[in-house]
Backbone as CSV, one residue per row, in Angstrom:
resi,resn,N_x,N_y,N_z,CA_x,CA_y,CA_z,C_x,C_y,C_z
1,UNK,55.787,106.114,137.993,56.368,105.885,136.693,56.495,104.377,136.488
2,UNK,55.773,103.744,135.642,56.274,102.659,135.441,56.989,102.428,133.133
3,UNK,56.587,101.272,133.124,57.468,100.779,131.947,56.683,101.440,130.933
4,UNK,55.445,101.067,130.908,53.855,101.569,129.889,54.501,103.404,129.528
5,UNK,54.345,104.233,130.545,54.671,104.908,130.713,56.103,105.530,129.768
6,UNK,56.608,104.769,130.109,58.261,105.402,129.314,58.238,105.379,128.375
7,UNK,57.166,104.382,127.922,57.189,103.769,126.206,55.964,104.860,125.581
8,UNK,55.421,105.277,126.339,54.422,106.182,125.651,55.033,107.612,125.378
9,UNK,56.198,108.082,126.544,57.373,109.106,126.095,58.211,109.051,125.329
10,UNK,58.773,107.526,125.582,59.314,107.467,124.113,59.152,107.467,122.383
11,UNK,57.719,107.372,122.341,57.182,106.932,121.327,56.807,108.603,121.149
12,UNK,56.465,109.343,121.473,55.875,110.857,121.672,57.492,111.364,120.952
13,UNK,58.786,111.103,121.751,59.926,111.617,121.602,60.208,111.153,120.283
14,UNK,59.989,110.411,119.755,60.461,110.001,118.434,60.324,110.152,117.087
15,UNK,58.805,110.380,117.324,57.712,111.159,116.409,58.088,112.922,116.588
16,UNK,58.439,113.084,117.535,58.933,114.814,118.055,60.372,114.605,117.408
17,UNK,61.420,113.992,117.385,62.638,114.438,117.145,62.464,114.447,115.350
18,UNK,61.330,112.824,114.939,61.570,113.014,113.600,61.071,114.248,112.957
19,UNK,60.261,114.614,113.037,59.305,115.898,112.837,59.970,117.215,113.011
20,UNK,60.896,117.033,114.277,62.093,118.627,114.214,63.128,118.447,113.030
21,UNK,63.536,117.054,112.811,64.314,117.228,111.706,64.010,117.633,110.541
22,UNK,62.589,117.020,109.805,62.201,117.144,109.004,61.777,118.846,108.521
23,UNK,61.282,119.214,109.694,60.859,120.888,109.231,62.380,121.558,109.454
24,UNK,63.315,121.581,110.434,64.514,122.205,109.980,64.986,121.799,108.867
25,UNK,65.098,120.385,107.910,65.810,120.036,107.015,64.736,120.847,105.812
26,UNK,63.992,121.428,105.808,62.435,121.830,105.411,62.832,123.517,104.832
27,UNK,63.138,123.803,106.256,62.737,125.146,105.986,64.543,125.844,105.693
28,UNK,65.792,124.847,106.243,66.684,125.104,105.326,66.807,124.729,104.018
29,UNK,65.756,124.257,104.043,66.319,124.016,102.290,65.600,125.806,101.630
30,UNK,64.800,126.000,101.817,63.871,127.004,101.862,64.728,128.383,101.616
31,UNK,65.261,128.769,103.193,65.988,129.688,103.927,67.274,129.720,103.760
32,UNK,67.672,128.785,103.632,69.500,128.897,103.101,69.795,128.914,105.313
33,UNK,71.365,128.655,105.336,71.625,128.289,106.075,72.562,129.759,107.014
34,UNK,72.376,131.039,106.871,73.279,131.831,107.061,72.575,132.455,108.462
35,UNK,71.560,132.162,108.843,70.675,132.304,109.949,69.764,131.156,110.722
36,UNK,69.747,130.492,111.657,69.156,129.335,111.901,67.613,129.322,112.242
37,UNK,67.287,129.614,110.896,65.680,129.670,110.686,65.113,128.169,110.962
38,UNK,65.878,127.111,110.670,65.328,125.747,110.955,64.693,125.832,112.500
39,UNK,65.979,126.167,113.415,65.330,125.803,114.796,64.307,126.879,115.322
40,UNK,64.375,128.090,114.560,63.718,129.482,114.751,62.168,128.949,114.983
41,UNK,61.800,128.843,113.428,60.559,127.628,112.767,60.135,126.763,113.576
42,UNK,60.810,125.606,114.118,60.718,124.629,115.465,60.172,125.030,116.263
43,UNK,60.873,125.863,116.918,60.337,126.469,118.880,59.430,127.261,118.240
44,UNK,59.157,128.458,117.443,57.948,128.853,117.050,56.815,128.223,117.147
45,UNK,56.539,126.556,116.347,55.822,126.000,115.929,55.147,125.192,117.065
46,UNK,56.237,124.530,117.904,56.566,123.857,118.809,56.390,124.767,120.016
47,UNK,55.906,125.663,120.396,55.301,127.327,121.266,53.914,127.032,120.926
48,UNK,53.616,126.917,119.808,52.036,127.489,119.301,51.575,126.246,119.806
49,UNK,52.168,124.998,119.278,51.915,123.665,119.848,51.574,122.879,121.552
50,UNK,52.276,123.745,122.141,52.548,123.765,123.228,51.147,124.152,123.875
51,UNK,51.104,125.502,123.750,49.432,126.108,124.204,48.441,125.423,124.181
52,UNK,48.614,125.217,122.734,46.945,124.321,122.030,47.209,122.958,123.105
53,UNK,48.070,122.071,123.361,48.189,120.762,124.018,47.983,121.375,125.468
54,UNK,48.190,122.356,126.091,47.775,122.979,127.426,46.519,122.922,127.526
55,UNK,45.603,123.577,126.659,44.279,123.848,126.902,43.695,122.363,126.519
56,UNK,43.896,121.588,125.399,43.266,120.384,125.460,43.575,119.289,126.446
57,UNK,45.032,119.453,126.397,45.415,118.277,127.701,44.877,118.231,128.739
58,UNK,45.761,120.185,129.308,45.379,120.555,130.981,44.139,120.578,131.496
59,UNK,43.344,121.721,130.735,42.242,121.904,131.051,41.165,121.362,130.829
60,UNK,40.734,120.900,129.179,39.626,119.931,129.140,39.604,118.655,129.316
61,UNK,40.549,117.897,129.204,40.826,116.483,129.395,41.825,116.401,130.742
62,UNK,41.405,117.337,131.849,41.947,117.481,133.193,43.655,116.702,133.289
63,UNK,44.159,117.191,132.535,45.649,116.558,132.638,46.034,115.077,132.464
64,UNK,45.370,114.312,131.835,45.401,112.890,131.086,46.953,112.311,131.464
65,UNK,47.345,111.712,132.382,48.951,110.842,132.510,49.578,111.282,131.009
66,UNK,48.922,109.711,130.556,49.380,109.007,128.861,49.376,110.269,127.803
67,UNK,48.143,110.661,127.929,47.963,111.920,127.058,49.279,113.243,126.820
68,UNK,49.204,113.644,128.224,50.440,114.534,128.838,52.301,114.349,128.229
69,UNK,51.887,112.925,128.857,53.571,112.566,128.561,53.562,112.160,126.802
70,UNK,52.467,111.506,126.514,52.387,110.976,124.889,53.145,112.887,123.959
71,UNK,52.243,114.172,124.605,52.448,114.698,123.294,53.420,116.123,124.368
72,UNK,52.959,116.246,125.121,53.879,117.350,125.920,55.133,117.415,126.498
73,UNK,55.280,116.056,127.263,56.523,115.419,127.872,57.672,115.501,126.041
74,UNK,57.024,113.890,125.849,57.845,113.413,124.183,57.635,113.773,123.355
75,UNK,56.531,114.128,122.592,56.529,114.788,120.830,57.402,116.509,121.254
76,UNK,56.650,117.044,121.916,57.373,118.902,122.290,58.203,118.689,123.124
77,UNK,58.696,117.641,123.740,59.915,117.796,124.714,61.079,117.653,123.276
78,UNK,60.930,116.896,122.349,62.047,116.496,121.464,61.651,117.453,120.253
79,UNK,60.610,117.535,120.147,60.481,118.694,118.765,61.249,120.077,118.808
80,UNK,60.568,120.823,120.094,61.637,122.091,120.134,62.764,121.683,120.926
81,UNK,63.582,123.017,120.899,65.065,122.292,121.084,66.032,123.508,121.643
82,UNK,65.772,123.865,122.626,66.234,124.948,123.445,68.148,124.595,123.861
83,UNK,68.494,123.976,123.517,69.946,123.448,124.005,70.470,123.757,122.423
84,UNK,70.147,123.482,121.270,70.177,123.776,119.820,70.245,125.464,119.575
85,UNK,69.097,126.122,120.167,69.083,127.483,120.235,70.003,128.139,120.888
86,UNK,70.433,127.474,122.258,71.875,128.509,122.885,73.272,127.737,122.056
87,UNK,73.422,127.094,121.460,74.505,126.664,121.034,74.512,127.580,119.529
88,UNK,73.415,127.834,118.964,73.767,128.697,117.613,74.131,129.659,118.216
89,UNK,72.913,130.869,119.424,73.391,131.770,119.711,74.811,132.264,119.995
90,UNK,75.395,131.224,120.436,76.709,131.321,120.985,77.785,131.508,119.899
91,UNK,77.441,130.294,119.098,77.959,130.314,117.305,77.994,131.494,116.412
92,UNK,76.729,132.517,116.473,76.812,133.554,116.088,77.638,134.687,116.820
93,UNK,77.289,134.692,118.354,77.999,135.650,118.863,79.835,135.668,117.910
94,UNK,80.194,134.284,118.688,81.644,134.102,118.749,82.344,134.329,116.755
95,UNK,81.382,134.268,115.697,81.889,134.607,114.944,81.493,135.557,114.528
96,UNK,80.951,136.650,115.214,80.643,137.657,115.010,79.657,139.003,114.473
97,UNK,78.924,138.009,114.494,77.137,138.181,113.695,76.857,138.594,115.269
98,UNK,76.925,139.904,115.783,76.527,140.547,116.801,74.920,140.648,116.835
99,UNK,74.373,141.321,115.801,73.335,142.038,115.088,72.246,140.303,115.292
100,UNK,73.177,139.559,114.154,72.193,138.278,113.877,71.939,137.676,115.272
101,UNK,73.247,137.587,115.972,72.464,137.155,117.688,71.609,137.531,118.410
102,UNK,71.365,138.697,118.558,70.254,139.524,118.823,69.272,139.694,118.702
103,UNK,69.343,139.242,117.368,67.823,139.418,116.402,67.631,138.045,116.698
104,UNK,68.188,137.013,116.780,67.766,135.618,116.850,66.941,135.597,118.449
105,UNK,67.638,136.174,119.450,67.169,135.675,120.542,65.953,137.022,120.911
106,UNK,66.167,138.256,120.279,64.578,138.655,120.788,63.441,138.674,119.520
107,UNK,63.753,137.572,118.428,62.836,137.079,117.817,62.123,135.778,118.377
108,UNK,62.971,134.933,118.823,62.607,133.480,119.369,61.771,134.138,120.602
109,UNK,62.324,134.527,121.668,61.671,134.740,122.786,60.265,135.395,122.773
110,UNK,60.544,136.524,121.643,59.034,137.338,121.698,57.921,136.397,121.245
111,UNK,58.319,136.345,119.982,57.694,135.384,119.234,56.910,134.101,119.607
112,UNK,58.148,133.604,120.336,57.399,132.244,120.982,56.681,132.368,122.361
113,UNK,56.543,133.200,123.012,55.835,133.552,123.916,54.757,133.902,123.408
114,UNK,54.280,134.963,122.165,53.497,135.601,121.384,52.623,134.407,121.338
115,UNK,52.685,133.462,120.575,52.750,131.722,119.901,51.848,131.165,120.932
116,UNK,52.571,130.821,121.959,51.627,129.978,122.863,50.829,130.984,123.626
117,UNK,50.899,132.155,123.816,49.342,133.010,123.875,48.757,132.799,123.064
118,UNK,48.725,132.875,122.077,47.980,132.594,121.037,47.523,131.603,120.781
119,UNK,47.812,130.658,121.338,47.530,128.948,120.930,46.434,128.894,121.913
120,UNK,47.144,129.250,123.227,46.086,129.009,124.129,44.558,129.841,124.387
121,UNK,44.363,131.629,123.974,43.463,132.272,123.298,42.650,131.631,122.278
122,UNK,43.204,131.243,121.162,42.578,130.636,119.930,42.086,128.927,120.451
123,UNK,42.778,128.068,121.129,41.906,126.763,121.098,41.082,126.650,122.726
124,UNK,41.180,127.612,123.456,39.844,128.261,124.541,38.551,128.735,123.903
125,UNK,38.829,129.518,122.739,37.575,130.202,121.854,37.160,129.392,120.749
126,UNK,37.533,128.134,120.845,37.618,127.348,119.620,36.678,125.599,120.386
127,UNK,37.651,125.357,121.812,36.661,124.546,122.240,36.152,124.982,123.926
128,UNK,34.667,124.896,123.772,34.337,125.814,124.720,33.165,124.309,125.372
């Protein structure tokens, strides 16, 4: 690890945090705020994202340092937001949206698992 390095995560992270704000501030305006579709949207997006940067990073461009940390480490380390997701869950439980907690966490999970299969299926058959 040196300095080059941090600055290429950081710069990845910054472009990733602005970009999570922007589509949660996005898709609540959209969705209304009574379900946290913002961060839903995110890790969804930020899943599908994930795959596609697996197969181009990992596999065809054999795991690139700069590359790696530029968009996997910092842009998707700060875009999705898994610490955001257990803190709503928790938010919903405790005021009582039983139903909405539920549905939040085996929508995110399926979903985003669904997502980066899919990312990684579709940009394997896409660059060959």
């Amino acid at each position: 690890m040196n300095v080059t390095h941090l600055l290429i995560v950081g710069a990845g992270g910054a472009i990733g945090a602005i970009g999570r704000y922007m589509v949660v501030a996005l898709t609540t305006n959209l969705l209304g705020n009574k379900f946290p579709w913002g961060t839903f949207v995110v890790n969804l997006i930020g899943s599908f994202l994930l795959g596609v940067a697996f197969v181009i990073v990992l596999e065809k461009l054999h795991g690139q340092a700069e590359l790696r940390s530029l968009v996997m480490v910092g842009f998707l380390g700060a875009f999705t937001t898994f610490s955001t997701f257990s803190l709503e869950v928790f938010s919903l439980f405790h005021s009582g949206h039983v139903i909405s907690a539920m549905a939040y966490i085996l929508m995110s999970v399926i979903l985003c698992v669904l997502a980066t299969g899919l990312a990684v299926t579709l940009t394997r058959l896409l660059i060959q």
